[in-house]
N, C-alpha and C positions, 0 to 999 in steps of 0.2 A: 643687544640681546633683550627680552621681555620677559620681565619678574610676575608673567601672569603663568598660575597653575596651569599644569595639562587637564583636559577635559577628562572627564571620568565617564566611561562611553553605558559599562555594569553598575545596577544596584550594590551597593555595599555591602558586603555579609552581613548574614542575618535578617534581611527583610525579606519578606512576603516574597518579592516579586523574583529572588535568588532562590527561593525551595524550589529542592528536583519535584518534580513529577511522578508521579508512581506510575509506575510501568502497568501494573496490573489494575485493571478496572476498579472502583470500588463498590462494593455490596452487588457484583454481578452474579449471574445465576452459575451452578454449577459446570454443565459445559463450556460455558462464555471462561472460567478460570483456568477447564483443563486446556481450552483450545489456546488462550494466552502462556498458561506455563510452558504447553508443547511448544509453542513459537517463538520463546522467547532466545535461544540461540540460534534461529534464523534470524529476528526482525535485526540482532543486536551486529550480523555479518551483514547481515545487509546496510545497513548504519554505519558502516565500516567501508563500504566502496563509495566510487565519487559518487554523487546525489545524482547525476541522469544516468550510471548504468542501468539498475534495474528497470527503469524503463525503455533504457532501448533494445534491452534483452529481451521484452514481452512484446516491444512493435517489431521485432524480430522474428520472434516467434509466432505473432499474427500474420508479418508480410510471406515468411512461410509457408502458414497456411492456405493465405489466398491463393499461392504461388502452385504450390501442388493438389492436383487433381486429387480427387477420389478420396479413399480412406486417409490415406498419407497425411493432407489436409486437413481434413475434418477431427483428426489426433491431434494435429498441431494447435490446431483451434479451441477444441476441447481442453487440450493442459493450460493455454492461455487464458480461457476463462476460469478452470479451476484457480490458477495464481490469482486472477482477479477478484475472483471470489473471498478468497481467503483473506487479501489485503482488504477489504472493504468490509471484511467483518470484524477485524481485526479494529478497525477507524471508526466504525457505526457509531459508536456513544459519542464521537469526538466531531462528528459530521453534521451540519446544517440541514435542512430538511432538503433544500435543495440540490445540495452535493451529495446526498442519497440516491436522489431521483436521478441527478444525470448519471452516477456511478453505476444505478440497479440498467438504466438503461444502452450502457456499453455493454456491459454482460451479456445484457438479452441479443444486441445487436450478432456479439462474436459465438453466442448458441446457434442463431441463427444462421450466422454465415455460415457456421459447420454443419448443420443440418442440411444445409442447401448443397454442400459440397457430398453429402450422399445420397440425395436423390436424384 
């Protein structure tokens, strides 16, 4: 048997690197609070299923849209970039300059698929 300690994988309470997080932004503008209070028993069920459902429930709902013609489509596409939208506003303070840009541009990509599925 070996008299050496178990490794300690967590900070020990009480340091810096153990404090939660605040959920809500700080000193953000007043929409930026109502849209975080609104969503905050969303973000918190969502945090609650395994970590790749939610997304395979939105490439679901894109592969649907590519899948269906016409209006059908172009709805399904639509509500998948609203979700995306919303998630990506929701993360903006938290997001690199770069993980903005390729984010702002999947959005635009699934507008445009849906556009293209009604003309």
């Amino acid at each position: 048997m070996s008299s050496r300690k178990p490794v300690r994988r967590t900070p020990p309470r009480g340091t810096p690197a153990s404090a939660p997080r605040p959920f809500l932004t700080p000193q953000a503008s007043p929409l930026r609070r109502e849209v975080e209070r609104r969503s905050a028993i969303v973000v918190l069920f969502l945090r609650g299923l395994p970590r790749a459902l939610p997304a395979l429930l939105v490439l679901a709902v894109v592969a649907g849209g590519l899948a269906l013609p016409g209006l059908g489509g172009a709805l399904c596409l639509l509500i998948a970039a609203l979700v995306l939208t919303w998630l990506v506003f929701l993360s903006w303070p938290a997001l690199p300059a770069f993980g903005r840009g390729i984010r702002v541009l999947v959005i635009a990509a699934v507008v445009v698929m849906a556009v293209a599925r009604l003309l």
